[in-house]
Each structure stands twice: as C-alpha cells, then as structure tokens.
C-alpha positions as CSV (number, residue, x, y, z in Angstrom):
1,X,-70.3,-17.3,101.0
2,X,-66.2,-17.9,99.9
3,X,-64.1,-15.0,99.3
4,X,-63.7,-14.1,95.8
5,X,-60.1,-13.4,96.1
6,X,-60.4,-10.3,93.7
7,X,-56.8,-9.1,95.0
8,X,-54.7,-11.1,93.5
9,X,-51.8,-10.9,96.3
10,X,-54.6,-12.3,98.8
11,X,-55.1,-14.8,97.2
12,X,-51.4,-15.8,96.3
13,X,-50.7,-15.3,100.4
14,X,-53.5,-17.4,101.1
15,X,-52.3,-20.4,98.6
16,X,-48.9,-20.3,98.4
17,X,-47.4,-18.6,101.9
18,X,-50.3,-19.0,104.3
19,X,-49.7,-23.3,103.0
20,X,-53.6,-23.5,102.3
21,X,-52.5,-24.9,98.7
22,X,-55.5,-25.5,96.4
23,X,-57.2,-27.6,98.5
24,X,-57.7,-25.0,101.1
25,X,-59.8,-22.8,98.2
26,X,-62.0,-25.7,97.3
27,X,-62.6,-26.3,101.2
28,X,-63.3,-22.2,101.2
29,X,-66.4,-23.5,98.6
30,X,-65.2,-21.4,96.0
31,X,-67.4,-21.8,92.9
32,X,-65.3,-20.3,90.2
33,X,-61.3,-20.4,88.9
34,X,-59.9,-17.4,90.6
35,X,-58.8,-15.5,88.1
36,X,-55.0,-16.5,89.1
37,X,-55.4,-20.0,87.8
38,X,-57.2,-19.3,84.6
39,X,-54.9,-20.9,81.9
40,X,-54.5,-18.9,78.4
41,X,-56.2,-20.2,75.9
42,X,-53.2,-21.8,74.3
43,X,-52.3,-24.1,77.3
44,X,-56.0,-25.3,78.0
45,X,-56.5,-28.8,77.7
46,X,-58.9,-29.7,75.3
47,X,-60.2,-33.3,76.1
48,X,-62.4,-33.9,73.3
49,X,-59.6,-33.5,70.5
50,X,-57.3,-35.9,72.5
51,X,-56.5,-39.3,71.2
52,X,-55.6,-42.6,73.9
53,X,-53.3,-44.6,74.1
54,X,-53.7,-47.7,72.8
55,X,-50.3,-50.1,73.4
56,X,-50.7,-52.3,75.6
57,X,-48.6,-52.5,78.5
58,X,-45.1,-53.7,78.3
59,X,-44.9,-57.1,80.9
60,X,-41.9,-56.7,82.7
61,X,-41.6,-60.1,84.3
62,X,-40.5,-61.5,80.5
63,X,-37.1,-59.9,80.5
64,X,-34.7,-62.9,81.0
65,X,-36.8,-65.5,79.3
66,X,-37.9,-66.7,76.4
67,X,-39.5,-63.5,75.3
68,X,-36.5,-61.3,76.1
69,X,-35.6,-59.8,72.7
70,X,-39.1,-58.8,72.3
71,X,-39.6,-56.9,75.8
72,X,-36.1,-54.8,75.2
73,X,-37.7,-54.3,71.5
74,X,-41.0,-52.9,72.9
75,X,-38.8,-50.7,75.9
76,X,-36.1,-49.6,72.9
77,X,-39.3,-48.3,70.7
78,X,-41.0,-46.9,73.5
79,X,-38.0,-44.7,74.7
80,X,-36.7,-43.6,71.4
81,X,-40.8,-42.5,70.4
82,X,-43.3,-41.4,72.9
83,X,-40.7,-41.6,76.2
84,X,-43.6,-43.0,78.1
85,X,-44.5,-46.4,78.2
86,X,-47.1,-48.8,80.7
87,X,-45.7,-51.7,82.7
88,X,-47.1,-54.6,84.2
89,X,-45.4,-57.2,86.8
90,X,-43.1,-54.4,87.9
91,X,-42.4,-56.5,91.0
92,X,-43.8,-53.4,93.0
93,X,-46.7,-55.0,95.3
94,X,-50.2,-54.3,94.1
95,X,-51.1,-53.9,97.8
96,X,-49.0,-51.2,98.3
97,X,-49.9,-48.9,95.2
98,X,-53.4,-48.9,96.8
99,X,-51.8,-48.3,100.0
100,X,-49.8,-45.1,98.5
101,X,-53.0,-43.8,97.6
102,X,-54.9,-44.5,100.5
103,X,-52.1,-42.5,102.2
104,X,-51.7,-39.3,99.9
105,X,-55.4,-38.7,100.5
106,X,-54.7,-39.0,104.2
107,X,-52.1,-36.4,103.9
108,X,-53.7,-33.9,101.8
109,X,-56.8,-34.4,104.0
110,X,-55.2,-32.8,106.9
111,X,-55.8,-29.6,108.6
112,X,-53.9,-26.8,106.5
113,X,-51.5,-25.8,109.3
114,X,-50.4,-29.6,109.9
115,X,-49.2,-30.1,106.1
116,X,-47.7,-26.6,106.2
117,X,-45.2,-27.6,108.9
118,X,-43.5,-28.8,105.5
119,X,-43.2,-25.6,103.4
120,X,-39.9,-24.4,102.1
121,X,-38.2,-22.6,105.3
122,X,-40.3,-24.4,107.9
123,X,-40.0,-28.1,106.7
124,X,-37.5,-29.4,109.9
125,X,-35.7,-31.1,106.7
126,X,-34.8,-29.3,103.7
127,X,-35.4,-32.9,101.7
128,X,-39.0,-32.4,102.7
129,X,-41.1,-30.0,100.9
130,X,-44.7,-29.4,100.8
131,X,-45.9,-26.7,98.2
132,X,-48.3,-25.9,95.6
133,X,-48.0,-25.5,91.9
134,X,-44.2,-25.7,90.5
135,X,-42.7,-22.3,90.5
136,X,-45.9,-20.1,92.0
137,X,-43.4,-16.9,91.9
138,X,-43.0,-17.1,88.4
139,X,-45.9,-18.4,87.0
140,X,-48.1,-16.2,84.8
141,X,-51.3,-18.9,85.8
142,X,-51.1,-21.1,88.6
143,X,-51.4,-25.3,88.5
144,X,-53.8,-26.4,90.1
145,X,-52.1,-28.9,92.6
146,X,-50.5,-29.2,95.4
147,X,-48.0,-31.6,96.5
148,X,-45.6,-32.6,99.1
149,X,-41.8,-33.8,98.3
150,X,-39.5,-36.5,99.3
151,X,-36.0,-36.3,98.8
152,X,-34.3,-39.6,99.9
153,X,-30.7,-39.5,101.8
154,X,-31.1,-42.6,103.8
155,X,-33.3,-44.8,105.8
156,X,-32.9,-42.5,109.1
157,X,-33.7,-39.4,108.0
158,X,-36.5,-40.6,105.8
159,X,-38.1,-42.6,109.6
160,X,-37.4,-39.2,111.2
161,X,-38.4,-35.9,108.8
162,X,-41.0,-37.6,106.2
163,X,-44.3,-37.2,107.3
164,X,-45.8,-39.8,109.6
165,X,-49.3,-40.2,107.0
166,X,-46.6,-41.9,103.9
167,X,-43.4,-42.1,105.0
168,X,-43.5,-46.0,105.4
169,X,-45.1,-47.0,102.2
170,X,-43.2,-44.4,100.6
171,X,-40.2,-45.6,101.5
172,X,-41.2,-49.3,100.3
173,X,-42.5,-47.6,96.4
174,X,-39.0,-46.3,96.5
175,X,-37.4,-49.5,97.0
176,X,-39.3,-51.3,95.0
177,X,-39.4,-49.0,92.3
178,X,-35.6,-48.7,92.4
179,X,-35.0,-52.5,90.9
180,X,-37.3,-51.7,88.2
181,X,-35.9,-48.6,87.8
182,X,-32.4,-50.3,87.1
183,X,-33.8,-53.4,84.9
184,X,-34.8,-50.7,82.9
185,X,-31.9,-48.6,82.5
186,X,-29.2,-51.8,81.4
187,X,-32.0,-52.6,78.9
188,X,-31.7,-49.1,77.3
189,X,-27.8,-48.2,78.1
190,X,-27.1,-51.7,76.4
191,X,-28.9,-50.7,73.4
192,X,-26.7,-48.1,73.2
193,X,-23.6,-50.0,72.3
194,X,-22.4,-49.6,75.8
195,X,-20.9,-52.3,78.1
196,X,-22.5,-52.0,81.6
197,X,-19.8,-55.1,83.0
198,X,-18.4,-53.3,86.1
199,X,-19.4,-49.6,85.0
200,X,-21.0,-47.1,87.2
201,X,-23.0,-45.6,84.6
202,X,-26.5,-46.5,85.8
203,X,-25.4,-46.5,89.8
204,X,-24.8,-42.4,88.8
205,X,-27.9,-42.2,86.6
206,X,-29.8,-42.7,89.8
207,X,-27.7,-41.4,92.7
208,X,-31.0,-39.4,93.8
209,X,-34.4,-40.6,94.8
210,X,-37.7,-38.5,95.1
211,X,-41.1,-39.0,96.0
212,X,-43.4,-36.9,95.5
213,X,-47.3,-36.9,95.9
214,X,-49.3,-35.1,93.8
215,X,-52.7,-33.8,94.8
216,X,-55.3,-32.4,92.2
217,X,-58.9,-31.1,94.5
218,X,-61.9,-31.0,92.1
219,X,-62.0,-28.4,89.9
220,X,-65.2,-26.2,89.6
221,X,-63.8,-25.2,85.7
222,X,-61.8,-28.0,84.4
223,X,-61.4,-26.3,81.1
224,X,-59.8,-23.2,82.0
225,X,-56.9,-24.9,84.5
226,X,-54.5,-27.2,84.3
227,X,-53.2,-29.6,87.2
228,X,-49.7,-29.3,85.4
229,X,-48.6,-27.7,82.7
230,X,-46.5,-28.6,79.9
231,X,-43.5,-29.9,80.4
232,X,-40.4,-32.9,80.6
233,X,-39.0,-34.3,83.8
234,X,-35.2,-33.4,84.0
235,X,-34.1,-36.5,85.5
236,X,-33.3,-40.2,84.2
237,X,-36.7,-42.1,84.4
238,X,-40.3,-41.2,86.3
239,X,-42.2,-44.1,87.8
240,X,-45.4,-42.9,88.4
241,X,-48.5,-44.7,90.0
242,X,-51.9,-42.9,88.6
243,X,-55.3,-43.4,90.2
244,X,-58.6,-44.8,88.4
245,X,-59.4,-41.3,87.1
246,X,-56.5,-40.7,84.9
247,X,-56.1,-37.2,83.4
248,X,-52.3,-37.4,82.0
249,X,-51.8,-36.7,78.5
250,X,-48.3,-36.6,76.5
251,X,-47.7,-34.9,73.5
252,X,-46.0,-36.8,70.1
253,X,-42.5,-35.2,69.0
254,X,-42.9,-33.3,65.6
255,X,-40.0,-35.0,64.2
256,X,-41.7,-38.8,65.4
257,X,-43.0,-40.2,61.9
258,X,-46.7,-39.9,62.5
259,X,-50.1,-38.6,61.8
260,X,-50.5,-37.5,65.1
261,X,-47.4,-35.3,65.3
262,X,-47.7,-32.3,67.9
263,X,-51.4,-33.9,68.7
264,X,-51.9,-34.9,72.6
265,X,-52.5,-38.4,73.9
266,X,-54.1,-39.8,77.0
267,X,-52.7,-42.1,79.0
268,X,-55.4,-44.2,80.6
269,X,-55.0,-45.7,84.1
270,X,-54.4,-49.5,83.8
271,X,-55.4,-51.3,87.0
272,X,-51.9,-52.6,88.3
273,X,-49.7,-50.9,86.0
274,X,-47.1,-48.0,86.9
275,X,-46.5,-45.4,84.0
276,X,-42.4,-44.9,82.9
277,X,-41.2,-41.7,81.3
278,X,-38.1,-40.9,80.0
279,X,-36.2,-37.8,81.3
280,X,-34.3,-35.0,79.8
281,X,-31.1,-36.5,81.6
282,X,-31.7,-39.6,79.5
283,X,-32.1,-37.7,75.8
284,X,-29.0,-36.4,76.9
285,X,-27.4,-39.3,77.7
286,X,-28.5,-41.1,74.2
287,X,-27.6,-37.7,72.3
288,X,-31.1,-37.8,71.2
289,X,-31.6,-40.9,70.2
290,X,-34.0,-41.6,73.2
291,X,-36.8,-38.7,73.7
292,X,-37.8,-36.8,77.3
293,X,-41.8,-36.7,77.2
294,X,-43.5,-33.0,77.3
295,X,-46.7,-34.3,79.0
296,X,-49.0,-32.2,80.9
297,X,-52.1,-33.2,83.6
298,X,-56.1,-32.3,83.2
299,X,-58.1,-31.4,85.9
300,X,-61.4,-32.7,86.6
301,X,-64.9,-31.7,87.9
302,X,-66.3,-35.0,89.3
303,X,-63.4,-35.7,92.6
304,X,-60.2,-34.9,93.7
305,X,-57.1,-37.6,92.3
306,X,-54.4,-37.9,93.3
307,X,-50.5,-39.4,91.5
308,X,-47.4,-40.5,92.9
309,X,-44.0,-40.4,90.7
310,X,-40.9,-41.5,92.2
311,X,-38.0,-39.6,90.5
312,X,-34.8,-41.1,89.4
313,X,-31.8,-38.0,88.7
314,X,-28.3,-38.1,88.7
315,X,-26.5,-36.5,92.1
316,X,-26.3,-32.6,92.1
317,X,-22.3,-33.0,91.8
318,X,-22.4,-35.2,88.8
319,X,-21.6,-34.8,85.6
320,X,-23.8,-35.2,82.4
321,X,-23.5,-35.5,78.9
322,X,-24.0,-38.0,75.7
323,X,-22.0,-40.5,76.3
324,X,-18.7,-40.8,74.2
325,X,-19.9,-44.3,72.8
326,X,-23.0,-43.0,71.2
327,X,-20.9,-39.3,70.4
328,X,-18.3,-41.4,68.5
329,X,-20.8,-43.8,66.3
330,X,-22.9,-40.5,65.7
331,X,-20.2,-38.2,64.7
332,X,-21.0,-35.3,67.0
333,X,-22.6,-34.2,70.1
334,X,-25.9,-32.6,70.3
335,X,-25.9,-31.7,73.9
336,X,-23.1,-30.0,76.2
337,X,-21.4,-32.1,79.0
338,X,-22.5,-29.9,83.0
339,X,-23.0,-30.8,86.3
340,X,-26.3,-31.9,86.9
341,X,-26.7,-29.0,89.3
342,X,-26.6,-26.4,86.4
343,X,-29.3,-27.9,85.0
344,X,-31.3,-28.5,88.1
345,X,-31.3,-25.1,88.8
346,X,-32.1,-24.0,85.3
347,X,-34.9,-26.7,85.6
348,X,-36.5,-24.9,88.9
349,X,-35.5,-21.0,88.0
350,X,-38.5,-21.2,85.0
351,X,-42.0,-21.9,84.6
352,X,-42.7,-24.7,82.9
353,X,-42.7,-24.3,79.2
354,X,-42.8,-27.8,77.2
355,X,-39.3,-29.3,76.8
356,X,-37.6,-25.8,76.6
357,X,-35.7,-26.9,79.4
358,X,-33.1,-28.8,77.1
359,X,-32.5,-26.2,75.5
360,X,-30.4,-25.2,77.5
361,X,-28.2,-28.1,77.1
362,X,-28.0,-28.1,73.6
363,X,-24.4,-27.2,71.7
C-alpha cells in the first residue's frame, strides 16, 4: 500500500530534499494528488474550454529567398501577438530531437539517489541543477514536474559536470538551436528600426545558454494539478522541443484585439517542429511592442511526457532596457533600464504568478 503522505512536511522532505521528485511518488503507487499538489480552483486547467492553435507553422528555411518578406511578416505578427509561434526546417536535426527525448526518459528513469547527485548543494557544478517544481519553498501547491538544469559555460565543463544520460545531445540542441536562435533575433531587432551592422545587441541578448529537461510522471488527477503554472520566461527567446502528447497552453493578452482575449490556447505537438516563445527580456527590449507569453503546462493521466526548452538570457552582468531607438520613436519608456541579475533574482525569489514578473520592470 503507498504512504499517504498526510504530514505535509513528509512529504515535502520526501520530494523536494530527499531528491525523489514526483516521479519517486508515482513509483511509491500513489493513487491520489497529495493534498500538496492540489491546485486551487482558479489555476486548474480546464481542457475542455481550451481552444488550439491553428497557424500553421512558420518554415524557417524561406528567410533569404524569395519568400523573405513574408516569413519576417509571419515572425513580426507572431511576436508582437501570441509571443509563441511553431517552426519548421529549424536546421536542428530531426534525429536528434528524438534522440533528446530518448535521453530525458533515460535520465528521469534512474534510480532516485543517482539523479539527486544533482540537487542544489550536491550538484559537483553549480550550472547543474536537478530539482522539482520551480520554487517548492514558496509555493502554496506544488507542479507536478521535475526537471534537471543545464547552464552552459563552455564545452569543458559541459563534457565534465552534465550528466552522462544527455550531455552530448544536449550539447548539439544547444548549438543547433543557437543559429536559429540568432536568425530570429536580426529578424525581430531589425523590425525594430535598429541597425544590427557591427552591433552587439543580439551577441548580449544571448550571452547565456540553458537546457533544461522537463519531466511530467502520469498523473492519477490531471484536473486538480498542473505540470507548470502560469507564467512568462524572463529571458530573450525559449526553444522548446515537445513530445507527441502535447499539454502546453498559452493564454491571449487582454489588450490583443480578439474574441478569445484572456481565453487559453493549446499548442499541439507538430511532428518536426520546435515551439519559439518570446521572453520578458524581449517585451522589454521592444518597450512593449513585442509580448512575453504567460503559458502554463497540463498534466495527463494516460503516460508520463516529457519537454526540452533551451533558454536564451542575457549575462547576469548585463544591462537591460527598451532600447533608445524604439524609446525615441515611441516617446517614452515603459520599462526601467537593470542588470539582468535584478531581475533574475526577482524572477526566482516568487512563485510563479502569470507575467507579474514584469512588473517589476515597469516605470
């Protein structure tokens, strides 16, 4: 019979400092949500009032031919109204975004103590980070996921500290991901009225690389959890690679011109195709003119899945603000110039909340 984990601090020890993560419960057989992870009513996911998407993916491999105009036109729309968008012939190898998923469920499949080698204060890198939920010490209801972090410095350390199951393929998404990652970014600083002819402005954009890998276990009571909850990445872009089963959902901006304003959307898994989000770094950078996504992840009943996003942020030391080109044409500044740091740590010292993040950036 599993524990019922009616003390709540047993529980949390178990999950969070023990490193069994959420996976280590559903090995346990546990039949029910413990009560810990039991979302309020507010922040459930309700599948059967959410809409799909239903652009089709943006073909990447047009930019710099005869379609060009059109593809920056579809980017352009996408960032300054949903801030999440599909793409197809990314140049990332189809072969290896199976491979990354062969290899997260490799990880995740391990014993508990092996993965928990990596948990803050153990991990023999502190760029390495295995964990579970976002901010378990602060959370009101836990996420059900765990996950395991990547922070990249360079080639050595990644061969030495990443874990053996994904460091190599890892390492290649990265990569990969990277020249996509900067395509992108000329396409939507250009539109900006901004010269990128010998400027450093997307090289800083991206001066930090992370990989995480997200795992969600089955989920006895899909309907009272959520995998993630609501919330916008801080950083510049997100490329993330789903599996077959999907489960993402992004919610329309209130002040997009729409029907479905404050309504969720799916984001169905598109064989091939890696998902782009815009960051709260990026809405900064435009002054608003470009919006962070608040998106949020569903559990499911059927089988574990599993995502990997590969983050894009500006260094720690860095500074960010809207940029004076789009300031001047606009006539003032919504946001506040910082280090990246101070919001970084803003980011991390809350639960997630929706997009309240960027609030404090705001002037």
């Amino acid at each position: 019979m599993a524990p019922t984990f009616d003390d709540g601090s047993s529980l949390f020890n178990f999950v969070v400092r023990d490193g069994y993560g959420v996976k280590g419960l559903v090995d346990l057989g546990v039949s029910k949500v413990p009560e810990r992870y039991v979302q309020p009513p507010q922040e459930r996911i309700e599948k059967s009032s959410a809409t799909s998407l239903e652009v089709p993916p943006i073909d990447l491999s047009k930019l710099g031919g005869p379609f060009h105009e059109q593809v920056v036109g579809e980017i352009v729309h996408a960032a300054q109204t949903l801030g999440f968008f599909q793409v197809i012939n990314h140049g990332v190898p189809l072969e290896l975004l199976e491979s990354l998923k062969e290899a997260a469920y490799d990880f995740f499949g391990q014993e508990a103590e092996k993965k928990a080698v990596y948990k803050k204060g153990t991990s023999p890198s502190p760029f390495v980070k295995y964990g579970t939920s976002f901010a378990p010490e602060k959370e009101k209801a836990l996420e059900w996921k765990d996950y395991v972090s990547m922070v990249y410095t360079n080639d050595e350390d990644a061969n030495k500290y990443w874990p053996q199951h994904c460091k190599e393929v890892s390492l290649e998404y990265l990569r990969t991901s990277v020249d996509m990652v900067q395509k992108l970014l000329n396409v939507l600083i250009t539109n900006l009225g901004v010269t990128l002819e010998n400027s450093e402005i997307v090289d800083n954009l991206i001066g930090t690389k992370m990989v995480n890998m997200n795992f969600y276990p089955a989920c006895p009571n899909p309907d009272l959890t959520v995998g993630v909850g609501r919330h916008s990445d801080m950083g510049t872009l997100t490329v993330l690679l789903q599996d077959g089963i999907g489960g993402l959902y992004v919610k329309v901006e209130d002040d997009m011109n729409s029907a479905k304003n404050g309504h969720w959307i799916a984001i169905p898994p598109i064989s091939g195709a890696l998902v782009i989000n815009i960051g709260d770094t990026l809405q900064i950078l435009s002054n608003g003119k470009y919006k962070s996504a608040e998106h949020r992840v569903r559990t499911t009943s059927d089988q574990s899945r599993v995502s990997i996003p590969m983050f894009t942020i500006p260094k720690p030391t860095q500074k960010i603000g809207p940029l004076p080109q789009v300031v001047e044409k606009d006539g003032v500044a919504h946001y506040k110039e910082m280090a990246f740091q101070d919001y970084t740590n803003n980011f991390f010292g809350n639960a997630h909340e929706g997009k309240k993040s960027l609030d404090f950036a705001k002037i």
